[in-house]
Legacy VTK file of the C-alpha trace (Angstrom):
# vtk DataFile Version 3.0
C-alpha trace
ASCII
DATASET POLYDATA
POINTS 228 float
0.000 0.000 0.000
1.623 3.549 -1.143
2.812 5.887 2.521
3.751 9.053 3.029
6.722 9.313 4.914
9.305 11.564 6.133
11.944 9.226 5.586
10.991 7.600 2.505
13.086 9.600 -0.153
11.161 8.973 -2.890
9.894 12.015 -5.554
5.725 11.864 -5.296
4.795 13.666 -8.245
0.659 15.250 -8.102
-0.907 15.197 -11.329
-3.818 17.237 -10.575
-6.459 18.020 -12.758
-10.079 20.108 -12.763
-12.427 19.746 -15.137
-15.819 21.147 -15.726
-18.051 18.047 -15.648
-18.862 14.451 -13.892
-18.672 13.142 -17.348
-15.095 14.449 -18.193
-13.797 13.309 -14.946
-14.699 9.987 -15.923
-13.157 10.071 -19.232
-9.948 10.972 -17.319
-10.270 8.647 -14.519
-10.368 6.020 -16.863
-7.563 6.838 -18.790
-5.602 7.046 -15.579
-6.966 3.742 -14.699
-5.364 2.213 -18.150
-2.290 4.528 -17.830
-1.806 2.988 -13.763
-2.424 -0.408 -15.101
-0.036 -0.435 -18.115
2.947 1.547 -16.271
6.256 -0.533 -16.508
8.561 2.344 -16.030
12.235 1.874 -14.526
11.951 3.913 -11.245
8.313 3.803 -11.146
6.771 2.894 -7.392
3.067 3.365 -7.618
0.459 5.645 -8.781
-2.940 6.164 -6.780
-5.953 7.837 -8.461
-8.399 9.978 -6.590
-11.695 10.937 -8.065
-12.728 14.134 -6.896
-15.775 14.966 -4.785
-16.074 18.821 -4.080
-16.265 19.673 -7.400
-15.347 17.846 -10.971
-11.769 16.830 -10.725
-8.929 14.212 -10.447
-5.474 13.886 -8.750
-2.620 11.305 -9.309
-0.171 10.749 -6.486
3.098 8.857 -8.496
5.835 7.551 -6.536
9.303 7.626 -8.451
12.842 6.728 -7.341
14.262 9.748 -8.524
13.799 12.889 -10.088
16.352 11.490 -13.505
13.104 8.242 -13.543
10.895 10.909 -14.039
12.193 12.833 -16.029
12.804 9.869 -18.918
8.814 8.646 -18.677
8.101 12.955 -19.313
10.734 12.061 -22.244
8.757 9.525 -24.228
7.271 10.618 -27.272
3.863 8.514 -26.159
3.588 10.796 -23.036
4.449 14.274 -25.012
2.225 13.618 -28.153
-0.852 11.512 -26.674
-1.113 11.293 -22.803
-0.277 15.346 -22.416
-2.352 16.482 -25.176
-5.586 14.651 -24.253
-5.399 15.964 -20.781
-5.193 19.221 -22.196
-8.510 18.659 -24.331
-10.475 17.382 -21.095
-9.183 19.657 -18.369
-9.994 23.451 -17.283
-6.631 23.516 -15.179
-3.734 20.868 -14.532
-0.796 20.744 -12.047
2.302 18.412 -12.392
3.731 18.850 -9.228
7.346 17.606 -7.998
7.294 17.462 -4.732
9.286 15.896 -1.127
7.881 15.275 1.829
8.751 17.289 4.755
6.120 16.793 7.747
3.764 14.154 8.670
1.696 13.908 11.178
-1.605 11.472 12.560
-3.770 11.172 14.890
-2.458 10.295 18.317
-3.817 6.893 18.215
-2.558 5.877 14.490
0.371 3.914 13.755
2.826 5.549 11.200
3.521 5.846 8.216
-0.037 7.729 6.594
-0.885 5.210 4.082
-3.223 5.790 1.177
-5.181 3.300 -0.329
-8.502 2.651 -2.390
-8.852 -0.037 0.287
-8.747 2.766 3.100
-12.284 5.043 3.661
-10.265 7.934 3.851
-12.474 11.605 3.302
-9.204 13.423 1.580
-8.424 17.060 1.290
-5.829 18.508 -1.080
-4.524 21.803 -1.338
-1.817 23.238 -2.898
-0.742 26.605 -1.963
1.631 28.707 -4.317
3.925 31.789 -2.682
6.856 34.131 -4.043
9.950 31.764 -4.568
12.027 33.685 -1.815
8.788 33.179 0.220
8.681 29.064 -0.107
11.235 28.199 2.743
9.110 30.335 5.214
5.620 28.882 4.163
7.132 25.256 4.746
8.716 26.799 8.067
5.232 27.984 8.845
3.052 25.154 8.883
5.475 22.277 8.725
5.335 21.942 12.485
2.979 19.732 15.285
-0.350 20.971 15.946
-1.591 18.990 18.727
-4.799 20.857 19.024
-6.049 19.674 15.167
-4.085 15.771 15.875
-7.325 15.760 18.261
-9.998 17.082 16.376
-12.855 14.929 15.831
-12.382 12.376 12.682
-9.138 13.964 12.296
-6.807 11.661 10.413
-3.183 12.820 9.293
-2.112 15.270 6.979
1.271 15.225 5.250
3.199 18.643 3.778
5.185 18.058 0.451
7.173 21.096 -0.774
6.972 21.862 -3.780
10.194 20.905 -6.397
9.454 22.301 -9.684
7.903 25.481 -8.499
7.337 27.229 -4.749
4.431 25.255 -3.937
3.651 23.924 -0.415
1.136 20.734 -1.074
-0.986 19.405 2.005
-2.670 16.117 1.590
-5.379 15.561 4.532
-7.424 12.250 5.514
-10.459 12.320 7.694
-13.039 9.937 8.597
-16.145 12.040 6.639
-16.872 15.209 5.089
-19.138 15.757 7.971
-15.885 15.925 10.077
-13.848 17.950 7.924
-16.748 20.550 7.673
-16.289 20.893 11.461
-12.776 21.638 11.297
-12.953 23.809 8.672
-15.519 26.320 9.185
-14.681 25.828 13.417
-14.570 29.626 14.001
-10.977 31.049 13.968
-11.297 33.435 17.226
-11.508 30.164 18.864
-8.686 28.191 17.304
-5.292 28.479 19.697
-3.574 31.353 19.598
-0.484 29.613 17.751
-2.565 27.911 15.519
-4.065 31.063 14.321
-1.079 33.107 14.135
0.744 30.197 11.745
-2.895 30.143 9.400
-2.292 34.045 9.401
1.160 34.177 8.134
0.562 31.456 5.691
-2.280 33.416 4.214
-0.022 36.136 4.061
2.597 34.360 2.297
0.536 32.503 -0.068
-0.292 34.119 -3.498
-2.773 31.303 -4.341
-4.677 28.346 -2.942
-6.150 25.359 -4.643
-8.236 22.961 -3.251
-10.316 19.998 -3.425
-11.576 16.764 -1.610
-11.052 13.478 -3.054
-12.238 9.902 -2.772
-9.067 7.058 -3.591
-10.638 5.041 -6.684
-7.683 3.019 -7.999
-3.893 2.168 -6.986
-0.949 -0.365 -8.199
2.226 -0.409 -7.516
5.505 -1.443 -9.139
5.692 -4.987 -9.762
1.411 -5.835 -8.987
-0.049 -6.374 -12.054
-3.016 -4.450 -13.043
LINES 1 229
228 0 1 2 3 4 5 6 7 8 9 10 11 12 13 14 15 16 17 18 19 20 21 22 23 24 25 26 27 28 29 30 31 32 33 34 35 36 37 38 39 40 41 42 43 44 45 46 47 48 49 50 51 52 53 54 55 56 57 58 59 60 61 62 63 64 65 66 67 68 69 70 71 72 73 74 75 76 77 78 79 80 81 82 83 84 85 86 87 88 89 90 91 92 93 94 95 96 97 98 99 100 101 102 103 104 105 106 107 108 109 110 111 112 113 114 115 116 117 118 119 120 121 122 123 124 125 126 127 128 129 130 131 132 133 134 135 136 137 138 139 140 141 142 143 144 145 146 147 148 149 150 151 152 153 154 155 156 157 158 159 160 161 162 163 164 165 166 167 168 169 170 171 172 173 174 175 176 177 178 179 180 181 182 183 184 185 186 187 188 189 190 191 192 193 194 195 196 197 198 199 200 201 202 203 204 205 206 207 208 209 210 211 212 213 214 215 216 217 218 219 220 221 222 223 224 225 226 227
């Protein structure tokens, strides 16, 4: 089963894609599906699929070696000339984002690593927030620290930070039991959050030029060497 880990080294790419209907999220879910199935790439580790469930929308978590794996399957003229292309046809607004992970943290009670899974019921929020290049190490140094007070939040899960490799983006990846749960947490007003907790959220909204965000359901995984 893919992890997150702090210690794992590997490159987790997020191929993250929004589209503007149910139907065209299909169309690319399945041709993630046959791309996930069919991958037999040297480096390769896994790829997990999430369909999205806010709004119209998928995301791709691949696991590579290295950044030099990569960077031959972005090579190959099947990728450049079909796979690229008809993603660009179906979606409003794509990501391919490079990233390493630099925090994790779960619920008191979980065992680590944060594992991801079609297998697991996991409710999972991803956002992706985008600051000034000579702003990045900050943002990281912001929120990349325990927060004991949301580690005990009802239905809270984990959430992992990835910083961004290819551009200054600081990806978080959230689980939680339900929406219902999240919902809670997120609109839980802010004059009553901790004081440190609110002072971190401030400065990262003041370093952040953008935010993206979505919640996501796990549809489909394989990893290297599992046949499809």
């Amino acid at each position: 089963m893919p992890q997150l880990s702090l210690n794992d080294g590997l490159l987790h790419v997020f191929n993250i894609f929004d589209t503007d209907s149910p139907e065209n999220q299909e169309t690319i879910l399945d041709a993630m599906r046959d791309i996930v199935d069919n991958a037999d790439y040297p480096g390769w580790v896994s790829s997990t699929v999430h369909a999205g469930l806010g709004r119209p929308g998928t995301a791709n978590i691949v696991q590579w070696r290295d950044r030099a794996a990569l960077e031959a399957r972005y090579a190959g003229q099947k990728f450049q000339r079909r796979t690229v292309p008809e993603f660009q046809r179906l979606a409003t607004e794509f990501w391919l984002i490079q990233t390493e992970v630099v925090f994790s943290q779960q619920h008191p009670d979980a065992r680590p690593p944060v594992r991801f899974s079609p297998d697991r019921d996991d409710f999972t929020v991803l956002m992706v927030l985008k600051s000034r290049p000579e702003d990045q190490k900050e943002l990281v140094d912001v929120l990349a620290r325990p927060d004991a007070w949301t580690a005990t939040r009802p239905g809270y899960r984990s959430h992992t930070l990835l910083r961004g490799l290819n551009g200054p983006y600081l990806v978080n990846y959230a689980q939680w039991d339900s929406r219902e749960d999240y919902e809670a947490f997120h609109t839980f007003p802010e004059d009553e959050r901790p004081l440190p907790v609110r002072r971190g959220r401030e400065r990262a909204r003041a370093l952040a030029v953008s935010r993206w965000a979505n919640t996501f359901r796990a549809v489909h995984s394989r990893s290297a060497g599992v046949a499809g």
